[in-house]
N, C-alpha and C positions, 0 to 999 in steps of 0.2 A: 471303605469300598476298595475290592480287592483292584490292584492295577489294570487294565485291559478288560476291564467287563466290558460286555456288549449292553450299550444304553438299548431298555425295550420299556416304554411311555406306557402310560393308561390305555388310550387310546388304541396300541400293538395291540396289548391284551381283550382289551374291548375286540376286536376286531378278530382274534384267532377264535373266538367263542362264537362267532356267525359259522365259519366252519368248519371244525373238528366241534364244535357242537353239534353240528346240524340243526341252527335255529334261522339263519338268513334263507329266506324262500329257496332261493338257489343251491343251497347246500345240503337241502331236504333229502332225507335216504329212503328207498325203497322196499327196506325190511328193519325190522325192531332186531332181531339180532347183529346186524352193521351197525346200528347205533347202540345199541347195548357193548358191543364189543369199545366201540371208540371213545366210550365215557366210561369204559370196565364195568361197567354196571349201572342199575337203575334201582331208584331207594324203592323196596319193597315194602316196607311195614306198612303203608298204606297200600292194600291192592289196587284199589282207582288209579294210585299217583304212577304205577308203572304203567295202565295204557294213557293215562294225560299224558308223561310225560314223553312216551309215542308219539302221541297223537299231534303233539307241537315240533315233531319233528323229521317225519315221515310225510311224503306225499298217497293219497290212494291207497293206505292200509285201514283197515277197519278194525272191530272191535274181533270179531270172526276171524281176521286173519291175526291178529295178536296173539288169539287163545292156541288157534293152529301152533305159532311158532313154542308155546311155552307147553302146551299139554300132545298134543298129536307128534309136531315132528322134534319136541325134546331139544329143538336147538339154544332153549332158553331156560335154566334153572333157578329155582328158587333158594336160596342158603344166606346163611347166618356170615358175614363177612368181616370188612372191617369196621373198628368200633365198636362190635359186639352187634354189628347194624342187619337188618335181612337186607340183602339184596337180590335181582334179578339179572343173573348174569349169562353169558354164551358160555356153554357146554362146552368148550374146550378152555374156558378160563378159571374152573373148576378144580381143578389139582394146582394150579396156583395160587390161589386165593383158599383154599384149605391147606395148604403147606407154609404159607406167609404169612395170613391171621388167624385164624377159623382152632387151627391143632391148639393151638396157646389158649383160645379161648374157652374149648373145649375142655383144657384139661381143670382150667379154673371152675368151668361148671358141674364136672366131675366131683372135683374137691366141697364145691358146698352144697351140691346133692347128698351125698355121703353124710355127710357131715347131718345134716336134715333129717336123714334116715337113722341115724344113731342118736339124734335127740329126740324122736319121736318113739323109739323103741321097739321099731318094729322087727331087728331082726337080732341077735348077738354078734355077729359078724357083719355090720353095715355094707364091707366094702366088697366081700362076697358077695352078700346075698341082690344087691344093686346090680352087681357084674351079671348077676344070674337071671335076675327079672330080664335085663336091658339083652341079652343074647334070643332068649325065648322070645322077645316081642320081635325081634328081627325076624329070626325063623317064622313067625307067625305071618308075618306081612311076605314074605318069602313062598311061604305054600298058600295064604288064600290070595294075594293081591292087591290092590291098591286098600286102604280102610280109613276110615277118621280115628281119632282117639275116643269116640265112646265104644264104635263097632271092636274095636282092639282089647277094651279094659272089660269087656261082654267076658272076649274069650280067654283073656289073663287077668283074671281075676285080682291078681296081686299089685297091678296100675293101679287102682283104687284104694291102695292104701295110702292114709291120711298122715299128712305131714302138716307143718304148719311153714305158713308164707309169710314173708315180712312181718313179723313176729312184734315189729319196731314200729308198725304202721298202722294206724286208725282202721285202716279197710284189712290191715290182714288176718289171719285167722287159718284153721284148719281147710285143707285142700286135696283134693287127691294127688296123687304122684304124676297121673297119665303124661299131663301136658310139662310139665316140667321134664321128667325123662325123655321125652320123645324130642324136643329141644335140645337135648345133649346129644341122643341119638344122631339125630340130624348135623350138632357140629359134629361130632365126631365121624361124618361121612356116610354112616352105614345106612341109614335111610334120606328120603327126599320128600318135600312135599308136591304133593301134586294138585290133581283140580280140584277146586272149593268146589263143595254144598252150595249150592245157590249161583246169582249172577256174578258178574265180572267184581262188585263192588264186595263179595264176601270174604269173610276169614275163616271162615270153616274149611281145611282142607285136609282132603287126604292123603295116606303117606303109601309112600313103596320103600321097600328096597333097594338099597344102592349100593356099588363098586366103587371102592376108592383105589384110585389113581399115584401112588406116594411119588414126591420129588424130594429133595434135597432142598430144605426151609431156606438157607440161607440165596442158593440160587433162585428160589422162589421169591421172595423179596425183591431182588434186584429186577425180575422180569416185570413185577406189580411196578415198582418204583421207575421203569423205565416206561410204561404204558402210562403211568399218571402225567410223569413229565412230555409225555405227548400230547397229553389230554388237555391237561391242566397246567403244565408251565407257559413260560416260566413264573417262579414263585421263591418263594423263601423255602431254606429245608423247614422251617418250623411249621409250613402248613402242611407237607409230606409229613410231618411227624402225628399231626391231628386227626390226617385223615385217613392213615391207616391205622393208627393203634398203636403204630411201636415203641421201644426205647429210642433214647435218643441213639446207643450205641446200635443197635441194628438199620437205623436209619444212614449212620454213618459207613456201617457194612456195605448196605447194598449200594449208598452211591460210588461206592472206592471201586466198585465190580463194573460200573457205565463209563465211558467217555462224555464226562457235563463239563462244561463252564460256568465262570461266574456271569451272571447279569446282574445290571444295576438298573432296579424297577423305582424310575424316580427317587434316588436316593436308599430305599433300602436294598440290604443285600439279597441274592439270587441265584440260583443255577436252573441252568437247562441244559437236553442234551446238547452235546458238542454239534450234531451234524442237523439241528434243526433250523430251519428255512423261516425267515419272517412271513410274516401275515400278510396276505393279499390284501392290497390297498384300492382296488377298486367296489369292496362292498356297499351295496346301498342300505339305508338306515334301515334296520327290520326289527316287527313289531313280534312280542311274543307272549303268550300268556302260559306261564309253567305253576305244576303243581304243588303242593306241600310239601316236603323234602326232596324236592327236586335234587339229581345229581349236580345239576351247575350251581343255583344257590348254596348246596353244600360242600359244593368241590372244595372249597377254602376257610382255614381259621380266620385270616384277616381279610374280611370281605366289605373294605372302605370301599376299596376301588370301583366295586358297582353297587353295591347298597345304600352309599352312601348315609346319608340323617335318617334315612329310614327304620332304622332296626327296632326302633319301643313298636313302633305296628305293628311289624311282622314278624316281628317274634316271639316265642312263649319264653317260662320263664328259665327254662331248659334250653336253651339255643336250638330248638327245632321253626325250623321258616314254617310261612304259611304259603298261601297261591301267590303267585307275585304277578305284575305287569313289568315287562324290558320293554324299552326301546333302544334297541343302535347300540346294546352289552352293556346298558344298568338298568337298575330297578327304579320304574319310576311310578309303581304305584303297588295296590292290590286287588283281588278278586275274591266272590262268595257265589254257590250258589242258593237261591232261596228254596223255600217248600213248593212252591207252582214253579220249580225250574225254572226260574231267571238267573242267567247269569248276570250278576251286576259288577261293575268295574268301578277305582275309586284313583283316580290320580293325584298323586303326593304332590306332586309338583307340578308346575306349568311349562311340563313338554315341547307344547306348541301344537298348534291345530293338526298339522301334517301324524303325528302321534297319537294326538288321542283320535283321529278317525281312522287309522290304521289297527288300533286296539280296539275301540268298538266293533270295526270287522272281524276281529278275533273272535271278540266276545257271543258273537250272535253266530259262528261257525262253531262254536264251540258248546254251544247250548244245541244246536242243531245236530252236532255227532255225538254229546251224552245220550238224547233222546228221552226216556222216560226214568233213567235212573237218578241216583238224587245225593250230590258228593257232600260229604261231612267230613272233616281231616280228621283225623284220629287225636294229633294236638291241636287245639283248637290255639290261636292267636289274636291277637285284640281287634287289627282291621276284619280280619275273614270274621268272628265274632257280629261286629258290629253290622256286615253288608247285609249277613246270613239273616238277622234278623229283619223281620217287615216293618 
C-alpha cells in the first residue's frame, strides 16, 4: 500500500452510492438525464432497465416524461459504449464515449463484418462493396427519416443479403446483413437509434441519421475516466479497466492526464480524484429495488463490497446481474415480476425488520408505476428465474 493513501472503509463507499447515485430518498434527481449524466450512463440492452433504473432514482418523473427526455427533446441517446455495451447516455457525453470506446469497437465490427461479407461471397471486393451498401443506407435514412431495419432493407435491397452468424453456434445459421450493419453504422456514429415500434418495453427501434462530433481518443479517455472516478470511486484501477474496455496501457494514459491519489479501500489498493470530498455521513438507511444490469450493480469488477455471498443468485453464467434488492449500499436480496404483475421480492439475508418493510414499500410502488406492462430481463438469472415463476 502505497504511503499516504487516504483510508476510505466499506461503509464510505456504501455511503457515496446514496448520493452520486441518487438512490437515498433525499438525493433523488428530478430529470433522467442529471442522472444519466452522473452515472455516465444507464445499461441499455434491456429497454425496461433504463426507465427502472429511473424510476428508482428520480422523484415525479414518469414513464411519459422519460420517453420526452430520450425521443422528443434528444437530451438522452441510445449507443453502443463501453464493453461493446449499449447504453443510454446525455447527448453531450456522446463524442466522448464514441472517441474513448465506441471508435475501437467500431472498427473491430467493421473488420469481422467484412470479413463475413467475403466468406459469404457476395461481392469480389468485400470491403468496397460493404463501404458502399453502409454510405446508401445513411443517405437513405438521411432523405426519408427516422425507419426500422425492415422499412430500410424494403428500399436497399442489398441489407438483405445473407451472411452467416455464429457459424460456431448451435442457433446460428444464415441471416440477413440488415441488423448487423446498422450496428456498426451506429458505432461508427453516423446513425442513432431512436423510438421502438411498440411500448417503453420494446426493441424494435428505429434509426436516423447522425453527426459525429470528433475529439482526440486519448483526451477522451481521460474525461470518461475522470467522470467514473466521480461516479464510481474510489476503486482499484483494475475495475476502471473492466468497465470501460481498455488496455491496461491506455487506462494508465488517461489517469497520468487527472490529478488522483492513492486510497487504501480496506487494504486493497486505490485511486480517486485528488480534490474529491468524503461522503456525507449523515445518510439514513435507504431501501432500493434496481434493475438487471443496473449501472451500479455493474459499476465494478470486484463487487464483494456490496454483493457480498450473493452472486450464484443473481448472476447468469456471463456476469450479467439480475433485479437486485439494496439496503443502506448492498444487496441484500432479489426481485421478479410474475405474469398477473406481482412484483415479488425475496431476501437473501436477514436485514432486519426496518428493511424488509422498507423494501416491500418499494415493491408494491413499483408494481403500481409498471402498471400493465410485464418486465422479463433479457438475461435471465437463477433468483429472478425462480420469483418469475408461479
Amino acid at each position: 500500500m502505497t504511503s499516504g493513501a487516504r483510508t476510505v472503509s466499506v461503509a464510505e463507499r456504501r455511503a457515496r452510492l446514496a448520493v452520486r447515485h441518487h438512490l437515498a430518498p433525499a438525493a433523488r434527481s428530478a430529470s433522467v438525464a442529471g442522472v444519466a449524466a452522473d452515472l455516465i450512463g444507464l445499461h441499455g440492452t434491456d429497454p425496461a432497465s433504463v426507465y427502472l433504473a429511473a424510476w428508482a432514482r428520480t422523484s415525479g418523473v414518469d414513464r411519459a416524461a422519460i420517453e420526452d427526455e430520450l425521443y422528443a427533446e434528444r437530451a438522452l441517446v441510445r449507443m453502443l459504449g463501453m464493453r461493446r455495451t449499449v447504453f443510454v447516455v446525455p447527448a453531450t457525453l456522446v463524442p466522448v464515449i464514441q472517441s474513448a470506446c465506441t471508435d475501437q469497437i467500431a472498427a473491430r465490427l467493421r473488420r469481422q463484418l467484412t470479413e463475413a461479407v467475403r466468406e459469404a461471397g457476395i461481392a469480389p471486393d468485400a470491403e468496397a462493396w460493404l463501404k458502399e451498401v453502409g454510405e446508401a443506407t445513411v443517405r437513405l435514412l438521411a432523405d426519408r427519416g427516422p425507419a426500422t431495419g425492415a422499412e430500410l432493407a424494403r428500399d436497399e435491397p442489398r441489407l438483405r443479403a445473407q451472411i452467416i452468424a455464429a457459424a460456431d453456434n448451435p442457433y446460428g445459421g444464415a441471416v440477413n446483413l440488415t441488423s448487423r450493419l446498422l450496428t456498426l453504422l451506429s458505432a461508427e456514429g453516423l446513425i442513432v437509434r431512436g423510438r421502438p415500434r411498440g411500448g417503453w418495453t420494446s426493441t424494435q427501434f428505429t434509426w436516423s441519421a447522425a453527426e459525429r462530433t470528433e475529439l482526440d481518443s486519448a483526451a477522451a479517455r481521460a474525461e470518461l475516466a475522470r467522470r467514473w472516478l466521480l461516479a464510481f470511486g474510489p476503486a482499484p484501477v483494475s475495475d476502471l479497466q473492466w468497465w470501460s474496455g481498455w488496455t491496461a496501457g491506455q487506462v494508465r494514459q488517461a489517469l497520468a492526464a487527472l490529478e488522483i491519489a492513492d486510497a487504501d479501500l480496506d487494504g486493497t489498493p486505490g485511486v480517486m480524484l485528488a480534490a474529491d470530498e468524503p461522503a456525507r455521513a449523515e445518510i439514513e438507511p435507504w431501501p432500493a429495488l434496481l434493475p438487471a444490469l443496473d449501472p451500479t450493480a455493474m459499476g465494478w469488477r470486484d463487487r464483494a463490497w456490496y454483493v457480498g455471498e450473493h452472486a450464484p443468485a443473481l448472476f447468469d453464467r456471463s456476469g450479467n446481474i439480475g433485479p437486485t434488492a439494496w439496503w443502506d449500499g448492498r444487496i441484500v436480496g432479489g426481485w421478479a415480476q410474475r405474469k398477473d404483475g406481482e412484483v415479488v421480492l425475496r431476501l437473501l439475508e436477514d436485514a432486519g425488520s426496518e428493511a424488509s418493510a422498507a423494501l416491500a414499500t418499494q415493491a408494491q410502488r413499483l408494481r403500481e408505476w409498471i402498471g400493465t406492462a410485464r418486465i422479463t430481463p433479457r438475461f435471465r438469472t437463477p433468483l429472478e428465474r425462480e420469483l418469475a415463476s408461479p
